[in-house]
Structures are given as C-alpha cells and as structure tokens.
Backbone as JSON Lines, residues from 0, in Angstrom:
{"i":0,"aa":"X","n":[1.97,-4.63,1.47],"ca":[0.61,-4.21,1.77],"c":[-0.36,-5.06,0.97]}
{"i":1,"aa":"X","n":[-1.85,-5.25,1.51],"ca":[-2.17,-5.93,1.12],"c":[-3.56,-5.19,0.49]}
{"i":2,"aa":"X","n":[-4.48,-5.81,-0.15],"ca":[-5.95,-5.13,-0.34],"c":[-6.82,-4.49,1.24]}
{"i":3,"aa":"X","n":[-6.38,-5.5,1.81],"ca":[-7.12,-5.38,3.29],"c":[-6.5,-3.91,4.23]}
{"i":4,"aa":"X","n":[-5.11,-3.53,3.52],"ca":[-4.79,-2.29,4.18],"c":[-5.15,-1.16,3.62]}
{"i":5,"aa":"X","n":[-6.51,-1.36,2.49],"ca":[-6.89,0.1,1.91],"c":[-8.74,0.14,2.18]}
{"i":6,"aa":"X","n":[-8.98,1.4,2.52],"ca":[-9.92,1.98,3.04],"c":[-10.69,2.8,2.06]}
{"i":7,"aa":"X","n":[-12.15,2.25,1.29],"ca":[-13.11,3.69,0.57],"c":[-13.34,4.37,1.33]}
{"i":8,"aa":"X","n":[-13.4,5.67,1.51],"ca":[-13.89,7.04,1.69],"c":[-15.08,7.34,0.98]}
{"i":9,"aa":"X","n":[-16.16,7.56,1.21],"ca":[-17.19,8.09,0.18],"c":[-17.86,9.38,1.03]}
{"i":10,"aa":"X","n":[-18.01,10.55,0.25],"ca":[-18.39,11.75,0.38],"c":[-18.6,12.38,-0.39]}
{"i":11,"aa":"X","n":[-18.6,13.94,-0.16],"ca":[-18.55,15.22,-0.87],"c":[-17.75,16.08,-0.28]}
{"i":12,"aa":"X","n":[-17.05,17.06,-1.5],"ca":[-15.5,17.8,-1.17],"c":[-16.54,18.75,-0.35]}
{"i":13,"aa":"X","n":[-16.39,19.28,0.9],"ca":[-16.69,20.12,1.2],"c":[-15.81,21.38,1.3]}
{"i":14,"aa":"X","n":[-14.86,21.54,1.04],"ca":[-13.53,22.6,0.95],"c":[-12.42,21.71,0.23]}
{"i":15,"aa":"X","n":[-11.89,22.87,-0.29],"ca":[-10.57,21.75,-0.92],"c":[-10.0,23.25,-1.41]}
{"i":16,"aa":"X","n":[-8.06,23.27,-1.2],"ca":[-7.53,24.18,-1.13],"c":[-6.04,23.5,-1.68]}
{"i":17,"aa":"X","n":[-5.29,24.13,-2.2],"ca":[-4.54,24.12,-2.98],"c":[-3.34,24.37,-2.38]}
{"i":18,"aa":"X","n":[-1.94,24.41,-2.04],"ca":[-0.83,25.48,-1.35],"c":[0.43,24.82,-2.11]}
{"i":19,"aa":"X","n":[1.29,26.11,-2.7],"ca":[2.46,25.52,-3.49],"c":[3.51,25.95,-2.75]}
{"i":20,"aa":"X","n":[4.61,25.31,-2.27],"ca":[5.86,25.73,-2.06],"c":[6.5,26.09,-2.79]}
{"i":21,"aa":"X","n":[7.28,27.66,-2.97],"ca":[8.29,28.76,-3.14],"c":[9.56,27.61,-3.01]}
{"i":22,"aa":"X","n":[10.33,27.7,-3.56],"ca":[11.68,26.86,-3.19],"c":[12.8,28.16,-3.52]}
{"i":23,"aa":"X","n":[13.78,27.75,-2.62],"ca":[15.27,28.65,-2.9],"c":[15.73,28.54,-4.19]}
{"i":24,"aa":"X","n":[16.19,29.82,-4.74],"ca":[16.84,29.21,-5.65],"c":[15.65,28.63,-7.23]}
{"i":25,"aa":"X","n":[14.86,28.51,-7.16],"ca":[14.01,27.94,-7.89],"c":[14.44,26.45,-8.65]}
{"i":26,"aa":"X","n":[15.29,25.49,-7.54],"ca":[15.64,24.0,-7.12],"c":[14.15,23.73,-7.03]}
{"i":27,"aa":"X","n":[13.66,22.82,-7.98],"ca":[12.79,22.08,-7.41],"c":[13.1,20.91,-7.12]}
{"i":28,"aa":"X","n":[12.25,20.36,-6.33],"ca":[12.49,18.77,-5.65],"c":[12.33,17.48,-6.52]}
{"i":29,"aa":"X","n":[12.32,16.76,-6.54],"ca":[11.91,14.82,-6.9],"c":[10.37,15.25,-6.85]}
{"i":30,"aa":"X","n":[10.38,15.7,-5.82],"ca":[8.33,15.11,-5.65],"c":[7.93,16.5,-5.59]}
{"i":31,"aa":"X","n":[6.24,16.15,-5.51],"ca":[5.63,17.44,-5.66],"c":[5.83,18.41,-4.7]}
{"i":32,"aa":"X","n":[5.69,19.52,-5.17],"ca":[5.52,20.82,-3.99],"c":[4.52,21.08,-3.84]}
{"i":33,"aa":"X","n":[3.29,20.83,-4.68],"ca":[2.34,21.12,-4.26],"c":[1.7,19.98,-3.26]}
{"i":34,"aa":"X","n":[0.63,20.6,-2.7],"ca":[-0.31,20.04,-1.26],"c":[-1.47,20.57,-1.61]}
{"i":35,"aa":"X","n":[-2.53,19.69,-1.64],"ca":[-4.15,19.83,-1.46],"c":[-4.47,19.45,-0.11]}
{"i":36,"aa":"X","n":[-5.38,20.24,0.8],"ca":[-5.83,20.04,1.6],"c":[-7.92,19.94,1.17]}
{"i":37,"aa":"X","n":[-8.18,18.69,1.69],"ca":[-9.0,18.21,1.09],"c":[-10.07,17.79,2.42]}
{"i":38,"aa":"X","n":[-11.38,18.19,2.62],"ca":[-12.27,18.12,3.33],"c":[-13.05,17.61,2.81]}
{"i":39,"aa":"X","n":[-13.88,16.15,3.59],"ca":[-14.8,15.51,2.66],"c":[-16.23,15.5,3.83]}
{"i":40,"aa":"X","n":[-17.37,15.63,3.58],"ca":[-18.46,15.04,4.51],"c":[-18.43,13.69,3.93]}
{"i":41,"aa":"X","n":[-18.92,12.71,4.76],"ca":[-19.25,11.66,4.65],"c":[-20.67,11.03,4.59]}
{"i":42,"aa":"X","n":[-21.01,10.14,3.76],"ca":[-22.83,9.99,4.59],"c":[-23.08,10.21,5.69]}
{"i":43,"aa":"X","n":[-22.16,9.74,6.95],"ca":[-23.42,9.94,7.7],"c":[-22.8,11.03,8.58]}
{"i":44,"aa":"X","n":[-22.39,11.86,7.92],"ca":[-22.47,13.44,8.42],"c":[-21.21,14.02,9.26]}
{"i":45,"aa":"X","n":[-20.2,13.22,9.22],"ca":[-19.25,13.54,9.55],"c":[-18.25,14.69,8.86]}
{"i":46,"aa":"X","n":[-17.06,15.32,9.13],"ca":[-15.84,15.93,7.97],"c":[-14.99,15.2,8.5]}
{"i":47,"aa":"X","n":[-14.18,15.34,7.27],"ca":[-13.17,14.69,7.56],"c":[-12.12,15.41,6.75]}
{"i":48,"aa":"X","n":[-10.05,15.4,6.85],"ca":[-9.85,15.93,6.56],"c":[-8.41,15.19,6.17]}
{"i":49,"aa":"X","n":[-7.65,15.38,4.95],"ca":[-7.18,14.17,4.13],"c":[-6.18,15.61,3.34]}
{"i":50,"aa":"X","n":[-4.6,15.41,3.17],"ca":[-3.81,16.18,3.0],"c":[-3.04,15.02,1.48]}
{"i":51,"aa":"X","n":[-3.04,15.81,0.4],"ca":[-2.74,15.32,-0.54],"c":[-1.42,15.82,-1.26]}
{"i":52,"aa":"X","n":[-0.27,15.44,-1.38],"ca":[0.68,15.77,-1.82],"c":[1.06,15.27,-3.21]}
{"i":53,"aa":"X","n":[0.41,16.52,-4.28],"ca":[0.21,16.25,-5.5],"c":[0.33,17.4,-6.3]}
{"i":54,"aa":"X","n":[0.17,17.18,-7.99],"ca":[-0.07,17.94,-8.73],"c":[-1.69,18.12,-9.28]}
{"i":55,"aa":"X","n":[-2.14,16.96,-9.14],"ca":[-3.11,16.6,-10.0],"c":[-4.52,16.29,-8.97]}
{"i":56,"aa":"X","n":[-5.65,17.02,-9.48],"ca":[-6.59,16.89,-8.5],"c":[-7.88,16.95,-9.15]}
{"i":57,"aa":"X","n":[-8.02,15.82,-9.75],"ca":[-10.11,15.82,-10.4],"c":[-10.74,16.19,-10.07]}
{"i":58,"aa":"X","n":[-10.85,17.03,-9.24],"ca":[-12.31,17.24,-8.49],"c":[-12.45,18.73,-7.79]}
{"i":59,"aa":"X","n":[-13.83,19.01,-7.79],"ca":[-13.99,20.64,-6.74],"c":[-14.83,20.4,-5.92]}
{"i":60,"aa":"X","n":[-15.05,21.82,-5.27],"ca":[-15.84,21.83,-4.18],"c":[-16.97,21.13,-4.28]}
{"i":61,"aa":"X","n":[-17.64,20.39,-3.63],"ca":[-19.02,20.14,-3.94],"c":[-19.66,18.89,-5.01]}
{"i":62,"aa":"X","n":[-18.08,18.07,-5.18],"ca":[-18.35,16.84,-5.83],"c":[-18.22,15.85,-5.52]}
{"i":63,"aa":"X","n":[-19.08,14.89,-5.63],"ca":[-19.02,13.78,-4.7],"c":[-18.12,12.3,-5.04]}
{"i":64,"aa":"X","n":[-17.18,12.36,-4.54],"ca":[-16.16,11.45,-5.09],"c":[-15.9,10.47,-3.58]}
{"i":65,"aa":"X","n":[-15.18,9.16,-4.3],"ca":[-14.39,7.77,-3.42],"c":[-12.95,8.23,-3.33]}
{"i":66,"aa":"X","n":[-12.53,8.14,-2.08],"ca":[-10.87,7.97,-1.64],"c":[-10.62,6.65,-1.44]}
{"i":67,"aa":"X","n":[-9.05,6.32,-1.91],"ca":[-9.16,5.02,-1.95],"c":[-7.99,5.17,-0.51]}
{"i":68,"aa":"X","n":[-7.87,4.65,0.37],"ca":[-7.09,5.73,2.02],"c":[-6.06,4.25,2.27]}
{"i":69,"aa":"X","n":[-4.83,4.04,2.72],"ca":[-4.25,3.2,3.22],"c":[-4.26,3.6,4.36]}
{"i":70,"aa":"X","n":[-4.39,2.5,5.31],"ca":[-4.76,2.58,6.87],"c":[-3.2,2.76,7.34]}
{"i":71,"aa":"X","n":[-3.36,3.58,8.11],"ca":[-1.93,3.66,9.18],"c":[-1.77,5.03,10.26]}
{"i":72,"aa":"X","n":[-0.62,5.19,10.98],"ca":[-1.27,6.2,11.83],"c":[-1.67,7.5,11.26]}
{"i":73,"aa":"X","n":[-1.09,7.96,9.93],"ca":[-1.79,9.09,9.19],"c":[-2.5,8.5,7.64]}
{"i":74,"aa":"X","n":[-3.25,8.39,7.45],"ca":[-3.77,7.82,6.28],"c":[-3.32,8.25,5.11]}
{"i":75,"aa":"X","n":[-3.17,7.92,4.32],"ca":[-2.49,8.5,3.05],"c":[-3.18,7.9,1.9]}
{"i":76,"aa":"X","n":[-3.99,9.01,1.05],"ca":[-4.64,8.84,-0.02],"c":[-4.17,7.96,-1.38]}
{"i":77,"aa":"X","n":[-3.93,7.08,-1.79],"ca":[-3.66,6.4,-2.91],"c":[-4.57,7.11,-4.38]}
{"i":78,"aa":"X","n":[-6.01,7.06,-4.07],"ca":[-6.49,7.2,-5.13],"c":[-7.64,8.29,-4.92]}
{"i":79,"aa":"X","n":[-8.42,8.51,-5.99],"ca":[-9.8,9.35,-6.09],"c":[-10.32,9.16,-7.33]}
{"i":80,"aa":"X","n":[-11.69,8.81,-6.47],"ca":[-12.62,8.47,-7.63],"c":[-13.69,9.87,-7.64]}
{"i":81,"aa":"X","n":[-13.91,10.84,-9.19],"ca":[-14.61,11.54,-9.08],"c":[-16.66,11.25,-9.63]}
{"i":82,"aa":"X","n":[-16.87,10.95,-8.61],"ca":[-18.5,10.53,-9.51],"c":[-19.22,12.02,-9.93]}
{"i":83,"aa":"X","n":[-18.66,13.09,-10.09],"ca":[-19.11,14.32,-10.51],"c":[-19.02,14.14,-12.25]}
{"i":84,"aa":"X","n":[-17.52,14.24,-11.86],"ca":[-17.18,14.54,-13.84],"c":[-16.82,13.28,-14.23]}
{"i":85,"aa":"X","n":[-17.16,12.23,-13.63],"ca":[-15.96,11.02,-14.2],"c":[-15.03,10.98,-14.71]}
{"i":86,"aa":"X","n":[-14.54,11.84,-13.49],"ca":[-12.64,11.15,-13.73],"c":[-12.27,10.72,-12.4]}
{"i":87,"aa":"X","n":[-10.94,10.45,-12.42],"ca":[-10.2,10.27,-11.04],"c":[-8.49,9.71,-11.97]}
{"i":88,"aa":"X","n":[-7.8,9.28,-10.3],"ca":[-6.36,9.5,-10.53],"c":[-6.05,8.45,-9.38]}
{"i":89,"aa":"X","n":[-5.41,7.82,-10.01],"ca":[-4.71,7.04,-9.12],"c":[-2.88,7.3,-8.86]}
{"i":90,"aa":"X","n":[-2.41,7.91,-7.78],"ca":[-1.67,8.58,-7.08],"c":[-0.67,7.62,-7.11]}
{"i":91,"aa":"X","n":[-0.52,6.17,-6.66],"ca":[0.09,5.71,-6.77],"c":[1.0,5.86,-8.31]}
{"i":92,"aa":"X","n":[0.39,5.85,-9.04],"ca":[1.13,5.86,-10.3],"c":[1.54,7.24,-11.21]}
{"i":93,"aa":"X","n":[0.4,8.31,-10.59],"ca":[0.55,9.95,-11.33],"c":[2.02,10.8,-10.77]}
{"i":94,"aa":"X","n":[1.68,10.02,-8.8],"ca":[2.75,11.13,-8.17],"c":[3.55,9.45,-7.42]}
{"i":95,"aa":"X","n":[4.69,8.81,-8.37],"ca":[5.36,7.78,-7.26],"c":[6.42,8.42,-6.6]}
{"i":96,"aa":"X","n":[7.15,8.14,-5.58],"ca":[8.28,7.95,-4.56],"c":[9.03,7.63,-5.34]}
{"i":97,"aa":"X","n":[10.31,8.75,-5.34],"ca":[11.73,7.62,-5.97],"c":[12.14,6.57,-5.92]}
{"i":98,"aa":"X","n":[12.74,5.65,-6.44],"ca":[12.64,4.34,-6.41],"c":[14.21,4.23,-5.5]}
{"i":99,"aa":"X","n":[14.86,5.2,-5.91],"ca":[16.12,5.01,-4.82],"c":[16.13,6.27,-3.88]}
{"i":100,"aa":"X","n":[16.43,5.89,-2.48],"ca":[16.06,6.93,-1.08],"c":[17.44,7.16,-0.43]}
{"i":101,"aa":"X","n":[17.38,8.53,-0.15],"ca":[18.98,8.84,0.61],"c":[19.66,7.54,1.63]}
{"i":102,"aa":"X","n":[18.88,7.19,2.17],"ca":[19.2,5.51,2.99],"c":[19.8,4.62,2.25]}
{"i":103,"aa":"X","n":[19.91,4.84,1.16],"ca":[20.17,3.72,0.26],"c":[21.99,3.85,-0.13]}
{"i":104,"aa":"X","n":[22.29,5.23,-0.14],"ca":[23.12,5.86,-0.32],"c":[24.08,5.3,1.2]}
{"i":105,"aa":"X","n":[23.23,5.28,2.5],"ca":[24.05,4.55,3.63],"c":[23.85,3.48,4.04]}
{"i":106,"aa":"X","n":[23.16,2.33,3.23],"ca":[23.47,1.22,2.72],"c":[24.42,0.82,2.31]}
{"i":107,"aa":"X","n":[24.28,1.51,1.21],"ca":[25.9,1.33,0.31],"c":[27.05,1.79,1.43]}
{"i":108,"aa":"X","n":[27.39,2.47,1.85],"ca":[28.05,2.66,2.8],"c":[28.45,1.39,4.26]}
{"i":109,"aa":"X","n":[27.49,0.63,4.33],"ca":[27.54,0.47,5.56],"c":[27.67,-1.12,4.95]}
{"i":110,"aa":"X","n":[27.53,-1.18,3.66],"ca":[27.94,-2.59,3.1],"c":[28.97,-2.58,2.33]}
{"i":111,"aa":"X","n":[29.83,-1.18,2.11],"ca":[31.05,-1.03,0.92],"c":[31.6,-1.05,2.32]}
{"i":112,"aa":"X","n":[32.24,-0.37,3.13],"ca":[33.21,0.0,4.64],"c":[33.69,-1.22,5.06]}
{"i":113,"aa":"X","n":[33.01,-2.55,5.29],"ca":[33.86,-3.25,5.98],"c":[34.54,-3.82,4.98]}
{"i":114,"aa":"X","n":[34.03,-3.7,3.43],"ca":[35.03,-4.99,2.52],"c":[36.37,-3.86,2.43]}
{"i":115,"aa":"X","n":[35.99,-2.38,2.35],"ca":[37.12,-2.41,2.35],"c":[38.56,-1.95,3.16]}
{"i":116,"aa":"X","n":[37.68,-1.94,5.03],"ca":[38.65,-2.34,5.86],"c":[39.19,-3.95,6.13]}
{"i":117,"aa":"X","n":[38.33,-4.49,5.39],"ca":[38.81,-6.18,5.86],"c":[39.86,-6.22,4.63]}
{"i":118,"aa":"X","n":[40.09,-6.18,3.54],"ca":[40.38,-6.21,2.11],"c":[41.44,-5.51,1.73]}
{"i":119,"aa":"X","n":[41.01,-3.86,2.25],"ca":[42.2,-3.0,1.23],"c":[41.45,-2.45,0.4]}
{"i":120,"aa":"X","n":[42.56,-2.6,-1.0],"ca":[42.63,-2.31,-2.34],"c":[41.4,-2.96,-2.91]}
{"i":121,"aa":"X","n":[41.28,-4.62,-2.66],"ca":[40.45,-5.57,-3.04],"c":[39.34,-5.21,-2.75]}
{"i":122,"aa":"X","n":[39.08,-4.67,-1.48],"ca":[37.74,-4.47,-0.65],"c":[36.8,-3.12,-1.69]}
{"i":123,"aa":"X","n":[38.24,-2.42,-2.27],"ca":[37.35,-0.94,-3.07],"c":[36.8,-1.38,-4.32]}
{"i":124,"aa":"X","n":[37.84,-2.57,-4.87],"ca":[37.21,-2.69,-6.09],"c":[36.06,-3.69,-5.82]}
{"i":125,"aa":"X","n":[35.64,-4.18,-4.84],"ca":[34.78,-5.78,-4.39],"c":[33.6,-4.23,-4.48]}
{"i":126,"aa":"X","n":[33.59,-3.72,-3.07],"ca":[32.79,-2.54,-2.99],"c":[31.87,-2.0,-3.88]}
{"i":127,"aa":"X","n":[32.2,-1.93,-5.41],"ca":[31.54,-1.31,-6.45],"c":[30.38,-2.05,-6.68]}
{"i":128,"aa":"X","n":[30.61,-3.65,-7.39],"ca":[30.2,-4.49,-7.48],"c":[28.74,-4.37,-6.76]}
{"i":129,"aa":"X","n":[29.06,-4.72,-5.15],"ca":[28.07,-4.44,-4.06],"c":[27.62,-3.6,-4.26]}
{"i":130,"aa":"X","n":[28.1,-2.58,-4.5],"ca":[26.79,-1.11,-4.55],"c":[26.01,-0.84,-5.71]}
{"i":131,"aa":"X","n":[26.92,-1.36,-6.73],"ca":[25.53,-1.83,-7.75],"c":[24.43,-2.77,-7.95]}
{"i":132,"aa":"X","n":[24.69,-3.8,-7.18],"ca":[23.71,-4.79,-7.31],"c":[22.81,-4.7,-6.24]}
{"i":133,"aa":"X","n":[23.27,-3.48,-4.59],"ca":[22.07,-3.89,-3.86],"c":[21.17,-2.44,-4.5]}
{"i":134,"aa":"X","n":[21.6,-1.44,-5.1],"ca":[20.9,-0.34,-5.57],"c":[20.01,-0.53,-7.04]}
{"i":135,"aa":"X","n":[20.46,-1.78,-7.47],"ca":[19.77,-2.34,-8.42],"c":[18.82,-3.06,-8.0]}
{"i":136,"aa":"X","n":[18.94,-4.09,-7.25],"ca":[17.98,-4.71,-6.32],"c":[16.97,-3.44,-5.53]}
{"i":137,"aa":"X","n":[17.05,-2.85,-4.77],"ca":[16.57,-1.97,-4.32],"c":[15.44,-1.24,-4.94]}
{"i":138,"aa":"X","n":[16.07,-0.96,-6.44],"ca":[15.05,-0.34,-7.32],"c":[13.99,-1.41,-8.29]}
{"i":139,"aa":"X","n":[14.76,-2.57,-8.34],"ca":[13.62,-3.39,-8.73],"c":[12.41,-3.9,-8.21]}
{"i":140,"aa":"X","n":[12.41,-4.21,-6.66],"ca":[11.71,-4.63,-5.9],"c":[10.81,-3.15,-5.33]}
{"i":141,"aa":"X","n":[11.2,-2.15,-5.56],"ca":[10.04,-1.04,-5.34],"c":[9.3,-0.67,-6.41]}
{"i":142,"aa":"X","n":[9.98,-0.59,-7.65],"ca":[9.51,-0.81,-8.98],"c":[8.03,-1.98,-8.96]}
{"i":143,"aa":"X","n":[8.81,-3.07,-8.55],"ca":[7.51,-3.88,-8.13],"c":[6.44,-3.83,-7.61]}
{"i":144,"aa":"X","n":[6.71,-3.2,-6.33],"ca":[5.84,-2.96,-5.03],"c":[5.07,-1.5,-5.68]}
{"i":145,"aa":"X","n":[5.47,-1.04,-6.31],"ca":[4.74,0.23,-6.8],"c":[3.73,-0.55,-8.02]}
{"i":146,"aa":"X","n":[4.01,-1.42,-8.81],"ca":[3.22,-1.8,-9.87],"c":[1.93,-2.27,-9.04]}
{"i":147,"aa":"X","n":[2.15,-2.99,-8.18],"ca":[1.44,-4.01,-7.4],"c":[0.28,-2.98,-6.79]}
{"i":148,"aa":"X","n":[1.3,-1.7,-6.18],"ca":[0.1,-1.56,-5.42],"c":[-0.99,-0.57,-6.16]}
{"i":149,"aa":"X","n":[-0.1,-0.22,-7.6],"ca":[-0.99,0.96,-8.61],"c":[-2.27,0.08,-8.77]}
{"i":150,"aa":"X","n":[-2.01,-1.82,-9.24],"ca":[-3.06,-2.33,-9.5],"c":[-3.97,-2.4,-8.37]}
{"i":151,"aa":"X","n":[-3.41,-2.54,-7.14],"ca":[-4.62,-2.7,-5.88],"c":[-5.42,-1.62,-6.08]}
{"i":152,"aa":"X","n":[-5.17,-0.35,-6.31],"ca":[-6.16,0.83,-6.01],"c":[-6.61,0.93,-7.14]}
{"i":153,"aa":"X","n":[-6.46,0.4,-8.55],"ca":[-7.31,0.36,-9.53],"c":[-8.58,-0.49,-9.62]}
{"i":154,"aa":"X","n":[-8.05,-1.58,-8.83],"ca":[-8.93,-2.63,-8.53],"c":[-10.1,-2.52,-7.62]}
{"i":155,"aa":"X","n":[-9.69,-1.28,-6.34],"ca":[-10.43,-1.13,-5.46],"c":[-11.44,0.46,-5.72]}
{"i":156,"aa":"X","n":[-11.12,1.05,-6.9],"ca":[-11.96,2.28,-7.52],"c":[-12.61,1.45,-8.34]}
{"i":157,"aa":"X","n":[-12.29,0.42,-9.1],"ca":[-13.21,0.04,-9.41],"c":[-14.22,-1.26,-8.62]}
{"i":158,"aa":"X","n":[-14.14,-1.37,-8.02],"ca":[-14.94,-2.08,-7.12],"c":[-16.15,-1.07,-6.5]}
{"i":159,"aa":"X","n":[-15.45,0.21,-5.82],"ca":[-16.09,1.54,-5.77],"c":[-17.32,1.74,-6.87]}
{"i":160,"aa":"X","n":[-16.99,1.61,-7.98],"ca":[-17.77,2.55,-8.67],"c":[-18.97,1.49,-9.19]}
{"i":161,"aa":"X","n":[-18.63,-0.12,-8.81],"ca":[-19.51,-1.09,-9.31],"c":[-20.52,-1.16,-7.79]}
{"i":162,"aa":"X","n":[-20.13,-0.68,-6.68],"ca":[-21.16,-0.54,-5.41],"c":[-21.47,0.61,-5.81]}
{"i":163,"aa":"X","n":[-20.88,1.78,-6.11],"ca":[-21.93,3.14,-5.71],"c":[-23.0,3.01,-6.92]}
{"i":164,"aa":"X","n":[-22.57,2.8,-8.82],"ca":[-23.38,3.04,-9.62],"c":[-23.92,1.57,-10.17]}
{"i":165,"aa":"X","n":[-23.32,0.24,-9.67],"ca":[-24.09,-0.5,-10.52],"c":[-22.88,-0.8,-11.9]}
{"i":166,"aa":"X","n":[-23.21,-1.87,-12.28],"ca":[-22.85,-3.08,-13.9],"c":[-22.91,-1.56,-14.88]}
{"i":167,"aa":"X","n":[-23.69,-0.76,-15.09],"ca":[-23.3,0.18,-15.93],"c":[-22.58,1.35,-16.24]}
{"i":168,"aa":"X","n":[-21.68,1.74,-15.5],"ca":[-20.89,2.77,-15.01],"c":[-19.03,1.47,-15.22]}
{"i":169,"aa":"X","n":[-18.25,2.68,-15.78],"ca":[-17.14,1.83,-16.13],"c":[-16.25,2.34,-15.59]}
{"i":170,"aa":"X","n":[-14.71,1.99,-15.56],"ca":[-13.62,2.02,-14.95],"c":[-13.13,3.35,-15.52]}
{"i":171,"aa":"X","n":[-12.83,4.3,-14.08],"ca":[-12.27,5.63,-14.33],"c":[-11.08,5.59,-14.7]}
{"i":172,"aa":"X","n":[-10.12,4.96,-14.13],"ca":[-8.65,4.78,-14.73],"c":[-8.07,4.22,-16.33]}
C-alpha cells in the first residue's frame, strides 16, 4: 500500500458507541473484542459511518477530529486525529494483526506434503527446515509492512494537523 491508498476524513463525532463481545468460556481472542461504532458529520454536511475494531478511542461525542481511512471496498480506519483534546492513536500500531495467520499454518502444509511424499523419511526431516524459514519469512515481511505502514499514517496525521491548524500545532503521535 501506498500513501495514495489513504484517505483524511475531517468532521465531528456525531454518535459514537462502544460494544464488547462476551466470549465462551472467558477465551479471549489475539485481537480486540471490542468495536466502536463511530458517526462523523463532515463539512459539508454529510454522516458518515466508520466501524472501529479496538480498545482505544480518543475522542467523544461532539469532537472534532481527522480519520486517517484506507480506501477499499469497506474502508478501514488506520488512524485518528483528535483536534478536541489533542490526542489521537494510530491503530496501525496500538491494535496490529498477528504477524502469523491460520493460512500460514496451510502453507506449511501444502509446502511440507509433497517433500515428504516425494522423499519419505528425508522429506519429514527436509519439511521442518521449510516450515521454519517460510513462517519466519512470513513474519518478517509483515513485521515490515506493519512498520511501514504505522509510519504512513503518522506521516499523514501529521500532514492533517499542519492543513487544519497551521506551523504551530505539533505532532499528536
């Protein structure tokens, strides 16, 4: 992704609501259970309505803050800039994605199976090898892609806050 695939939002929260998932068992998950549902007006008079899957949320009703939005068929919030209280959060880095994904798990699978129907014995011990280095690989290069893109939306709140307030107003993050 690039800079060009992220979108400011500028408004005011006009509703903003909170909802936690109950889990079985009291198992919690990798990622958050909680969800903000988040309503913004816009200047020129629109709502709009932006679903946040988080813990952490700067802002209330009635404050006028920047979303930093990646374009795609459901938009998904990266960041928030609060120009109320001056704060904000950049999402990318507060709430990340595991760096290794159940897919990865049939990866390994689908790249351990033939060494060791072609192989044998050889193929199980070759097998290991492979599944450590593409799950290592795997996690480095998202590791990456997560650094990369924490800096894009830092870069682009603050770009935000040098159009809305001006050279004197400083970096929320």
């Amino acid at each position: 992704m690039t800079m060009s695939d992220l979108q400011t939002i500028h408004g005011r929260i006009v509703d903003l609501r909170r909802h936690v998932n109950v889990h079985l068992y009291h198992l919690r998950p990798c990622a958050p259970s909680d969800r903000y549902e988040l309503w913004i007006r816009c200047q020129d008079g629109s709502e709009r309505k932006f679903t946040l899957h988080t813990r952490c949320m700067p802002a209330r009703r009635g404050h006028e803050v920047s979303l930093i939005v990646a374009l795609g068929k459901t938009p998904r919030v990266l960041g928030l800039a609060n120009w109320t209280a001056l704060d904000g959060a950049n999402y990318v880095r507060t709430d990340p994605p595991a760096l290794l994904r159940p897919r990865d798990g049939l990866a390994v699978l689908a790249l351990g199976t033939p060494l060791v129907v072609t192989w044998g014995a050889a193929g199980v011990v070759l097998s290991v090898p492979v599944a450590l280095v593409y799950l290592l690989a795997a996690g480095v290069l998202r590791a990456g892609a997560r650094i990369r893109r924490a800096a894009q939306v830092d870069m682009a709140i603050d770009r935000e806050a040098g159009r809305i307030a001006g050279p004197w107003r400083g970096a929320l993050h």
